[in-house]
Each structure stands twice: as structure tokens, then as C-alpha cells.
mmCIF file of the C-alpha atoms, coordinates in Angstrom:
data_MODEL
# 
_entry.id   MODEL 
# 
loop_
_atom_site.group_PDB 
_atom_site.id 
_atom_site.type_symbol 
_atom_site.label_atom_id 
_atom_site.label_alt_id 
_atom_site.label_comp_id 
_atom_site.label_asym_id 
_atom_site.label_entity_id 
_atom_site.label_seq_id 
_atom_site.pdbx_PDB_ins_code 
_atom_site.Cartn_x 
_atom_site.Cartn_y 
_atom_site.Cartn_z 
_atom_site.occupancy 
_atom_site.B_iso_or_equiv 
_atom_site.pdbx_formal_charge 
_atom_site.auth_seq_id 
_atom_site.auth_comp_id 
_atom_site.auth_asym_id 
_atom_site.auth_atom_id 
_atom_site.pdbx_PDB_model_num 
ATOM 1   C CA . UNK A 1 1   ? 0.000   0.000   0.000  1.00 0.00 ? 1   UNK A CA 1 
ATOM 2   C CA . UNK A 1 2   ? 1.583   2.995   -1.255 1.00 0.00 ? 2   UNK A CA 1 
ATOM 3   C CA . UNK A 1 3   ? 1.503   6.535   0.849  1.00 0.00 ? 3   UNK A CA 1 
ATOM 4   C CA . UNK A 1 4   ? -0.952  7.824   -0.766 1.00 0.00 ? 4   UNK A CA 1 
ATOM 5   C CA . UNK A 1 5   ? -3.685  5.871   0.074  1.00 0.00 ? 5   UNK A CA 1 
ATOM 6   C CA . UNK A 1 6   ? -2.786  5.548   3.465  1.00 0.00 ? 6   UNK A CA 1 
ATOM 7   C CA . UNK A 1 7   ? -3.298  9.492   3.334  1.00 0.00 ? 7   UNK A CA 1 
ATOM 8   C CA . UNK A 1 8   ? -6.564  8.980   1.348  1.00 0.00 ? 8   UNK A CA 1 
ATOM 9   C CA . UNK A 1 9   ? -7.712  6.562   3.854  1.00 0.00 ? 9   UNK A CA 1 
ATOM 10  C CA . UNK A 1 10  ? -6.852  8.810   6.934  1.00 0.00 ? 10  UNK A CA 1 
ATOM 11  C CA . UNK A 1 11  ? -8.183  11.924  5.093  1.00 0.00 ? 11  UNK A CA 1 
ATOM 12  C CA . UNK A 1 12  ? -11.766 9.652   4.619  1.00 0.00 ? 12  UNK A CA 1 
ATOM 13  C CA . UNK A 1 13  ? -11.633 8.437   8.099  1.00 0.00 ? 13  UNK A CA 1 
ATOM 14  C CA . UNK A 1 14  ? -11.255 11.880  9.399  1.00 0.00 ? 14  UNK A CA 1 
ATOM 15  C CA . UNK A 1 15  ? -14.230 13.307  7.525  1.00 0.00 ? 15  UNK A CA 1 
ATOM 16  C CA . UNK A 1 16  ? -16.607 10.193  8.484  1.00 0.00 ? 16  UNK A CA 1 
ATOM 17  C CA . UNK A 1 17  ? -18.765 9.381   11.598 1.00 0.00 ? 17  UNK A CA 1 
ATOM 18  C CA . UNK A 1 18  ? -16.482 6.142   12.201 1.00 0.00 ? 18  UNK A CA 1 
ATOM 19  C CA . UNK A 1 19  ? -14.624 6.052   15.508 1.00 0.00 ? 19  UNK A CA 1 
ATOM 20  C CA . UNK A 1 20  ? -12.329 3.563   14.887 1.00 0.00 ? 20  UNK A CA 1 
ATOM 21  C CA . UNK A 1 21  ? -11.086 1.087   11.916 1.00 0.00 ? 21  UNK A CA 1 
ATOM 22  C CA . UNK A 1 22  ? -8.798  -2.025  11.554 1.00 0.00 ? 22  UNK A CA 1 
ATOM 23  C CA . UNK A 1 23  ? -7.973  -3.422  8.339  1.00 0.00 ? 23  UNK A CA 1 
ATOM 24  C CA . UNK A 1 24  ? -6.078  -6.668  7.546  1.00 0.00 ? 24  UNK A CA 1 
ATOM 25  C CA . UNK A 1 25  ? -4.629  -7.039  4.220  1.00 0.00 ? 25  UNK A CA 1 
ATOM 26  C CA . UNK A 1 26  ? -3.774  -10.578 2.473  1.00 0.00 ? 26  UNK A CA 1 
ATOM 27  C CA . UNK A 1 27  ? -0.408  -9.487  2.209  1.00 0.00 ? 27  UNK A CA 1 
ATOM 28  C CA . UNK A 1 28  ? -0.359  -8.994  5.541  1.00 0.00 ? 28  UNK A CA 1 
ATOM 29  C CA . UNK A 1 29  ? -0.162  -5.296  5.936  1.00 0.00 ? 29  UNK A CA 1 
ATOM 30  C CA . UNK A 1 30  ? -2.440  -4.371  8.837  1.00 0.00 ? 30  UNK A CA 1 
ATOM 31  C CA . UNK A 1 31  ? -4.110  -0.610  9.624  1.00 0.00 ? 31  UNK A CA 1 
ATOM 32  C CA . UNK A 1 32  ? -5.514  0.461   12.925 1.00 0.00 ? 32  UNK A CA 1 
ATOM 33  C CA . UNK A 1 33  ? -6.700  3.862   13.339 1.00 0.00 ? 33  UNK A CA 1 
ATOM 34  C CA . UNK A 1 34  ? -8.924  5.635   16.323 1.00 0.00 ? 34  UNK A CA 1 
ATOM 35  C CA . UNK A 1 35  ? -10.246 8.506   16.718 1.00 0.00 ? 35  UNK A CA 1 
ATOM 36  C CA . UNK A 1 36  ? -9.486  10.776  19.949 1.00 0.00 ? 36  UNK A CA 1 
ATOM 37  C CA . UNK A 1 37  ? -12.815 10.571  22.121 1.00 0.00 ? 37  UNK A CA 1 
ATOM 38  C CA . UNK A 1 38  ? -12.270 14.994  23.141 1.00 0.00 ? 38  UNK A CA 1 
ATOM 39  C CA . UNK A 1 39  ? -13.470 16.911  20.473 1.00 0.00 ? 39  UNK A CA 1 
ATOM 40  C CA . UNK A 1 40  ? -13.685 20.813  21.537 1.00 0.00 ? 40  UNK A CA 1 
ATOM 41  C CA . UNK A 1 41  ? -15.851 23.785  19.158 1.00 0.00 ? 41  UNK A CA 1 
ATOM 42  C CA . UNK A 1 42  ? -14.027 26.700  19.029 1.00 0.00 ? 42  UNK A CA 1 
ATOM 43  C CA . UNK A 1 43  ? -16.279 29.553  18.147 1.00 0.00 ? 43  UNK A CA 1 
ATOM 44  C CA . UNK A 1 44  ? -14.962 32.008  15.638 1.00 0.00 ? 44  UNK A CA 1 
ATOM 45  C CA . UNK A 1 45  ? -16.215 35.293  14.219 1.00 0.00 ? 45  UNK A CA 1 
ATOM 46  C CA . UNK A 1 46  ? -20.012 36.281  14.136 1.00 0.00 ? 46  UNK A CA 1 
ATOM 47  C CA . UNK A 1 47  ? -21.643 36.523  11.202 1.00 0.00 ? 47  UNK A CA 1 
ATOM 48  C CA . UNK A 1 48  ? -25.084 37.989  11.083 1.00 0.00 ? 48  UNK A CA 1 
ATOM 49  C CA . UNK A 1 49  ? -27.594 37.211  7.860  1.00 0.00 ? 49  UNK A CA 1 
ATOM 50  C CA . UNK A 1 50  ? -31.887 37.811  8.174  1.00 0.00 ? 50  UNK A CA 1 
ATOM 51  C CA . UNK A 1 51  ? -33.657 39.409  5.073  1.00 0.00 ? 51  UNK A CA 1 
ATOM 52  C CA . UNK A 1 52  ? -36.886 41.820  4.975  1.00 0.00 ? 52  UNK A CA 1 
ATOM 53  C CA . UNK A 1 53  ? -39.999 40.881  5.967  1.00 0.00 ? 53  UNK A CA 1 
ATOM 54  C CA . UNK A 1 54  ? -41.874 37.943  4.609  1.00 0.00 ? 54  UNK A CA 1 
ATOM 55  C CA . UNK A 1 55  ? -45.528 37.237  3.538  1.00 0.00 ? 55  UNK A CA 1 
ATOM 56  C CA . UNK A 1 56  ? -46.574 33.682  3.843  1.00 0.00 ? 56  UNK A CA 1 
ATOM 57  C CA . UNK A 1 57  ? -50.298 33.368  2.714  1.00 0.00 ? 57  UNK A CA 1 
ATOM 58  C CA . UNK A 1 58  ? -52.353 31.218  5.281  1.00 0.00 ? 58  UNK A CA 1 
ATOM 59  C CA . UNK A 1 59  ? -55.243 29.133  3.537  1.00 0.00 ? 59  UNK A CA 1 
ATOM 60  C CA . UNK A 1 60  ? -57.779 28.587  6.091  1.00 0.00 ? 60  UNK A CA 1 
ATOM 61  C CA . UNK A 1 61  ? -61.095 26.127  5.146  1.00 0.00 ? 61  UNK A CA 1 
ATOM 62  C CA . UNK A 1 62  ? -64.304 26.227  6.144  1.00 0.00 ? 62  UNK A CA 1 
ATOM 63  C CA . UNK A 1 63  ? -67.157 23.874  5.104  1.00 0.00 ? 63  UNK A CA 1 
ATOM 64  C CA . UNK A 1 64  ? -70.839 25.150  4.667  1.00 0.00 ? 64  UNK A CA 1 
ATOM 65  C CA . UNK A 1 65  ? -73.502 22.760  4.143  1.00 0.00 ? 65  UNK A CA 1 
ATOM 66  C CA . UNK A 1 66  ? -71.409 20.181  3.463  1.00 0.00 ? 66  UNK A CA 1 
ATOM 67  C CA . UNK A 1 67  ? -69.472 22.004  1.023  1.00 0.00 ? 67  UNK A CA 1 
ATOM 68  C CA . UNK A 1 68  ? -65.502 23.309  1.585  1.00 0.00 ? 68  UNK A CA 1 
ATOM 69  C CA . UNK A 1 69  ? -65.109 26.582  0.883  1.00 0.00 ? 69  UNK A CA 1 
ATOM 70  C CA . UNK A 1 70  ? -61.816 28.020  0.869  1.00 0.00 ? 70  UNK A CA 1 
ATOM 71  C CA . UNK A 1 71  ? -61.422 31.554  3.109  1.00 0.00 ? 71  UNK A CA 1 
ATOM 72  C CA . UNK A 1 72  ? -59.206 34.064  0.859  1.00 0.00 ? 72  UNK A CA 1 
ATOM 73  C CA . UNK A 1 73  ? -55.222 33.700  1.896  1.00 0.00 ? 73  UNK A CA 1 
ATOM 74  C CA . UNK A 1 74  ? -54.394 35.631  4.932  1.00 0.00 ? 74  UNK A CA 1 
ATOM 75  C CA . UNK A 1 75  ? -51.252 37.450  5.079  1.00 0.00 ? 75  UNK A CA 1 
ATOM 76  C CA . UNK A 1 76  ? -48.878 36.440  7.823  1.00 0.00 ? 76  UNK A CA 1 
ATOM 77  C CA . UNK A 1 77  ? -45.761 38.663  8.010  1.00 0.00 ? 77  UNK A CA 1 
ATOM 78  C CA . UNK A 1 78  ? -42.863 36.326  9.148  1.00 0.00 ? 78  UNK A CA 1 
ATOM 79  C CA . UNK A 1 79  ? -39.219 37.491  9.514  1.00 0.00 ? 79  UNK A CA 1 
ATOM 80  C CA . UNK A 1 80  ? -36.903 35.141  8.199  1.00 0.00 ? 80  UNK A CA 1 
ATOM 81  C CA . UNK A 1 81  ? -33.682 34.322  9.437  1.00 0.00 ? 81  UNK A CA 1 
ATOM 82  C CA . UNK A 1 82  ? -31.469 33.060  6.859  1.00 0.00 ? 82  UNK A CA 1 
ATOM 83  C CA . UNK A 1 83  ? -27.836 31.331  6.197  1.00 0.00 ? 83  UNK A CA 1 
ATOM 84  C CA . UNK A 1 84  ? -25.212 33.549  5.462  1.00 0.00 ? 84  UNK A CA 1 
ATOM 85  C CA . UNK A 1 85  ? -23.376 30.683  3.654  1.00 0.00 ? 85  UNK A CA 1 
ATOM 86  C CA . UNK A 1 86  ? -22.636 27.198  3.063  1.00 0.00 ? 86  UNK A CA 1 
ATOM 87  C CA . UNK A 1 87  ? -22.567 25.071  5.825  1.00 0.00 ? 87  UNK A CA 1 
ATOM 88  C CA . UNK A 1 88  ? -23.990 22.803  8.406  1.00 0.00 ? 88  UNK A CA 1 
ATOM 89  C CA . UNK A 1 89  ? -26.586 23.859  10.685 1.00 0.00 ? 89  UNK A CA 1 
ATOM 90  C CA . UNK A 1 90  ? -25.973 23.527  14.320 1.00 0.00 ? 90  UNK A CA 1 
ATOM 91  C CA . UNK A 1 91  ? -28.849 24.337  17.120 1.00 0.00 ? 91  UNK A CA 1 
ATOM 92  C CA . UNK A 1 92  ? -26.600 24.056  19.834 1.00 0.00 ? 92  UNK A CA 1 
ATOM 93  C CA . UNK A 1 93  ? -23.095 25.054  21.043 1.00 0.00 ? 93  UNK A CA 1 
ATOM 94  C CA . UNK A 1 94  ? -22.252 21.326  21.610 1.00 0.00 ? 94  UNK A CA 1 
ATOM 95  C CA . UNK A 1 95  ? -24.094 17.856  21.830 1.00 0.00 ? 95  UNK A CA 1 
ATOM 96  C CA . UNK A 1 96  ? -24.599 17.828  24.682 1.00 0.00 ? 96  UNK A CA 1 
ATOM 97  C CA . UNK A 1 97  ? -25.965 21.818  25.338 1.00 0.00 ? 97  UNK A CA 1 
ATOM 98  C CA . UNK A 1 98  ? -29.699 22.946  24.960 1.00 0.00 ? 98  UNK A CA 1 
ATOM 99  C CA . UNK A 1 99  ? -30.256 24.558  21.840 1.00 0.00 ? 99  UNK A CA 1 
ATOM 100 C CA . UNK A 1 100 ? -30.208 28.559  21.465 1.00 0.00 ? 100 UNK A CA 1 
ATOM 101 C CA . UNK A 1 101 ? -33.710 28.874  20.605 1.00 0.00 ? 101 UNK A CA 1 
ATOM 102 C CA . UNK A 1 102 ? -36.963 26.778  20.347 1.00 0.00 ? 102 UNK A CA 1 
ATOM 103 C CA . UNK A 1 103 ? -40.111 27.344  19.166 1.00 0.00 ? 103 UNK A CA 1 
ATOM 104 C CA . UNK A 1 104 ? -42.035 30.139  21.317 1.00 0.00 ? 104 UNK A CA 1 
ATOM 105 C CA . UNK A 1 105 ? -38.446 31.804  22.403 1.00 0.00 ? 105 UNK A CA 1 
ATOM 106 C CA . UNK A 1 106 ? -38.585 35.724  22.377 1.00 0.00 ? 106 UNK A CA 1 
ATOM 107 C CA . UNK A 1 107 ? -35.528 36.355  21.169 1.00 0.00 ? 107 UNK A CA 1 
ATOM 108 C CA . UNK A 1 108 ? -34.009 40.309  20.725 1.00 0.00 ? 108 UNK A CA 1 
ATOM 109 C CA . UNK A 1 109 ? -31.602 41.195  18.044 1.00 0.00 ? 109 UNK A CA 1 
ATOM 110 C CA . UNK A 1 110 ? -28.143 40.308  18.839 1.00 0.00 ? 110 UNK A CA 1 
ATOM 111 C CA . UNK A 1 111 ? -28.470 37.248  20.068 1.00 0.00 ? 111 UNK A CA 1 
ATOM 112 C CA . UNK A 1 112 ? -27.554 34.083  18.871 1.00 0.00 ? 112 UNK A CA 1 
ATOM 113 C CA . UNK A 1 113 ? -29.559 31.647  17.343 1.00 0.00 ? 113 UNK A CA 1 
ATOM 114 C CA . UNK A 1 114 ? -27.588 29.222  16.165 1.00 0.00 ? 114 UNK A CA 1 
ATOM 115 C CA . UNK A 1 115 ? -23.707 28.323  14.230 1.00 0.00 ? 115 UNK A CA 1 
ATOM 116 C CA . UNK A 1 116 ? -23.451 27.434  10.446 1.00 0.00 ? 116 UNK A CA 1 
ATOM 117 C CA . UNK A 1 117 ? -19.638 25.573  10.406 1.00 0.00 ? 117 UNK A CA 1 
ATOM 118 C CA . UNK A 1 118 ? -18.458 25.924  6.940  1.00 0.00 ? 118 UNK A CA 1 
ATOM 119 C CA . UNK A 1 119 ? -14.631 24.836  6.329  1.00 0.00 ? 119 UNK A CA 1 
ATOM 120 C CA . UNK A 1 120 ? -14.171 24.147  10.125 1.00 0.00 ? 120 UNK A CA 1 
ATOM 121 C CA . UNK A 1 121 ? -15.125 27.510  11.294 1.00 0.00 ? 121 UNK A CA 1 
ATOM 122 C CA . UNK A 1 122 ? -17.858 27.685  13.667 1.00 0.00 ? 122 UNK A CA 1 
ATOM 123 C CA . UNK A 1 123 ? -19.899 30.888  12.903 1.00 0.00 ? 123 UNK A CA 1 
ATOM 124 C CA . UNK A 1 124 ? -22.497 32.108  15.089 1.00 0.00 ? 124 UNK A CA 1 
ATOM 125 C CA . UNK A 1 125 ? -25.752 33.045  13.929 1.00 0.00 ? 125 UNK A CA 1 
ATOM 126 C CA . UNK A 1 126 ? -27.305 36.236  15.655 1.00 0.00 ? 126 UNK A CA 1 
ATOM 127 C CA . UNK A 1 127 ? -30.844 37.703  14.937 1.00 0.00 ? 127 UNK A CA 1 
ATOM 128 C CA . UNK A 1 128 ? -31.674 40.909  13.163 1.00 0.00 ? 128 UNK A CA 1 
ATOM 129 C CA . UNK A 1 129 ? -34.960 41.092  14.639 1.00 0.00 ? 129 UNK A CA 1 
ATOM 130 C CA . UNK A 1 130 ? -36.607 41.251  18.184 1.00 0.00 ? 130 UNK A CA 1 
ATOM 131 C CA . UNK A 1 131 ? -39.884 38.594  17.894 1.00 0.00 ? 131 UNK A CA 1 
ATOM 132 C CA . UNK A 1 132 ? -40.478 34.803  18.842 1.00 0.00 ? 132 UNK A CA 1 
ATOM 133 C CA . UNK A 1 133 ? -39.970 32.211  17.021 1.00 0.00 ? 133 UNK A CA 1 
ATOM 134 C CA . UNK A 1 134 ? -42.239 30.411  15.263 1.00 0.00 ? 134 UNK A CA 1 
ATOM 135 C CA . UNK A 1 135 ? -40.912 27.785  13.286 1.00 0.00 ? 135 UNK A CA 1 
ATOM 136 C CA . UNK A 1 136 ? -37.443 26.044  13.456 1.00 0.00 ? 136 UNK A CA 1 
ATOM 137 C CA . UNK A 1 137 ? -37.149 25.156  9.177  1.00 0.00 ? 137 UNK A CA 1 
ATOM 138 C CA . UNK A 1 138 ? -33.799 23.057  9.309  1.00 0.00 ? 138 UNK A CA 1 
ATOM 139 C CA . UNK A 1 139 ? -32.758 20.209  11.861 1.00 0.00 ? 139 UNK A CA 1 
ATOM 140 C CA . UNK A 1 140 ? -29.672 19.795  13.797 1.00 0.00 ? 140 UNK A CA 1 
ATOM 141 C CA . UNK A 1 141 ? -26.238 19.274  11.593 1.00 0.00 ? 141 UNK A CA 1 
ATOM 142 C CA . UNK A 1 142 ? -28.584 19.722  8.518  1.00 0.00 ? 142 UNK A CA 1 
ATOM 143 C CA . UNK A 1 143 ? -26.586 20.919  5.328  1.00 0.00 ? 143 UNK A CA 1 
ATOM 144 C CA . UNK A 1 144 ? -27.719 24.194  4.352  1.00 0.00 ? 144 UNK A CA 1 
ATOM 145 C CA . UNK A 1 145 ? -27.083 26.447  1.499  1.00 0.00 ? 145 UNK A CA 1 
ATOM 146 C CA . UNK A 1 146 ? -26.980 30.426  1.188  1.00 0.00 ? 146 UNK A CA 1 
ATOM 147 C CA . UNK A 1 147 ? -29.911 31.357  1.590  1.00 0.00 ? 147 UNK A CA 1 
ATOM 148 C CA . UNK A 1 148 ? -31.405 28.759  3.358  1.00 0.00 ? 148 UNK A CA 1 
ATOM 149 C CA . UNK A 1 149 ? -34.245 29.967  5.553  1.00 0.00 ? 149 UNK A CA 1 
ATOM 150 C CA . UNK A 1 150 ? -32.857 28.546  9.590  1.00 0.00 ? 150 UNK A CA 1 
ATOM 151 C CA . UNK A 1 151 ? -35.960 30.999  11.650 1.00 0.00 ? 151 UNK A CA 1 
ATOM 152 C CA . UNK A 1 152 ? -39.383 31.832  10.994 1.00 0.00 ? 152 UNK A CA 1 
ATOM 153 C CA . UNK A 1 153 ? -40.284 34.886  13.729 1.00 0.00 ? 153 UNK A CA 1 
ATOM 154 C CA . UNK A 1 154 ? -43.046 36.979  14.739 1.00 0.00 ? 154 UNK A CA 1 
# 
């Protein structure tokens, strides 16, 4: 096995959810590798991202004598909160921490909401707005793009 795909296999390794791997070769060439069980989240600059106002229409229906009839779209003005850039979505500071928010939070502008990591940077996410929180549109260590609506407040 040549050095370069020792390196390919410790680069793969490193960037996969595997804590450990042994590997036995017919030639007899064996590979052990293990993770380190610390991990620690350094928290790097802030980067704040929210747009304008947002209208989401609201479709409410009602039936009348046994017929559904559809109220006309009611306007509910959200603010969104959305990724500055390419990364993976993180609720919490660690694992093992509450998230920032939840739904039905008040939060006030300034504060964070959550951290996008993109290339190993851990970016915090801090609101624009003052309002609660009404929906939560990504999950925890989701993938999300620029743009990517992370907060729905009121």
C-alpha cells in the first residue's frame, strides 16, 4: 500500500462518523486507526444574515352545508432568518448543550440563534430582529445552502 492511500484513507476516516477502523490485508499489511474521544468547538467570528420581511399566505377552510369553501389567503408577516453561507446547521453550542432557541423563544436582536460551520469555522448566527420564534425550518447538523431559511419569527 503505497503513501498515498494511506493518506486517502486517513483523510476519509477523518471526515466520516467512524470512531475507529482495523484493516487486515492478504499481504499482511495491517491498519488500525482511532479517533481521539475529546473533540472541543471553538467559536470564531459572528456573522449575522436575516432578510426583509416575509408574507406567507395562510389558507384557512371552512365547510358550509357540506361544502368546503376556501377563506381568501391571509397574510402572515414572518421574519426570516437566513444562512449567510454554506454550511452545516448547528442548534446548539455542543451535543450535549440545549439549543439557542426553540419554538415560542422571544428572542431580541443580537443574540444568537444558532452556528453554520463551513470549512471548520464555527460561525455564530445572531438575529436581526426582536420577535419569537415560530418555526425552526432546518434540523440539527442539517446541510444548508446560502440562503437557506434557519428561523421563521413573529
Amino acid at each position: 500500500m503505497e503513501y498515498k492511500d494511506i493518506k486517502k484513507l486517513m483523510d476519509d476516516m477523518g471526515n466520516s462518523k467512524l470512531e475507529e477502523l482495523e484493516i487486515e490485508f492478504p499481504d499482511g499489511i495491517k491498519i488500525s486507526m482511532k479517533k481521539g474521544k475529546k473533540r472541543e468547538v471553538l467559536l470564531e467570528p459572528k456573522v449575522i444574515e436575516a432578510s426583509a420581511p416575509m408574507s406567507v399566505p395562510v389558507v384557512k377552510k371552512k365547510e358550509e352545508k357540506g361544502i368546503v369553501a376556501v377563506d381568501e389567503a391571509k397574510e402572515e408577516n414572518y421574519k426570516i432568518i437566513k444562512s449567510p453561507m454554506v454550511g452545516t446547521f448547528y442548534a446548539s453550542s455542543a451535543p450535549d448543550k440545549d439549543p439557542f432557541v426553540k419554538v415560542g423563544d422571544r428572542i431580541s436582536k443580537g443574540q444568537v440563534v444558532c452556528i453554520v460551520e463551513a470549512m471548520k469555522l464555527m460561525n455564530e448566527i445572531e438575529s436581526e430582529f426582536d420577535g419569537e420564534i415560530v418555526e425552526v425550518c432546518v434540523k440539527n447538523e442539517d446541510v444548508v445552502e446560502y440562503g437557506t431559511p434557519l428561523f421563521k419569527i413573529k
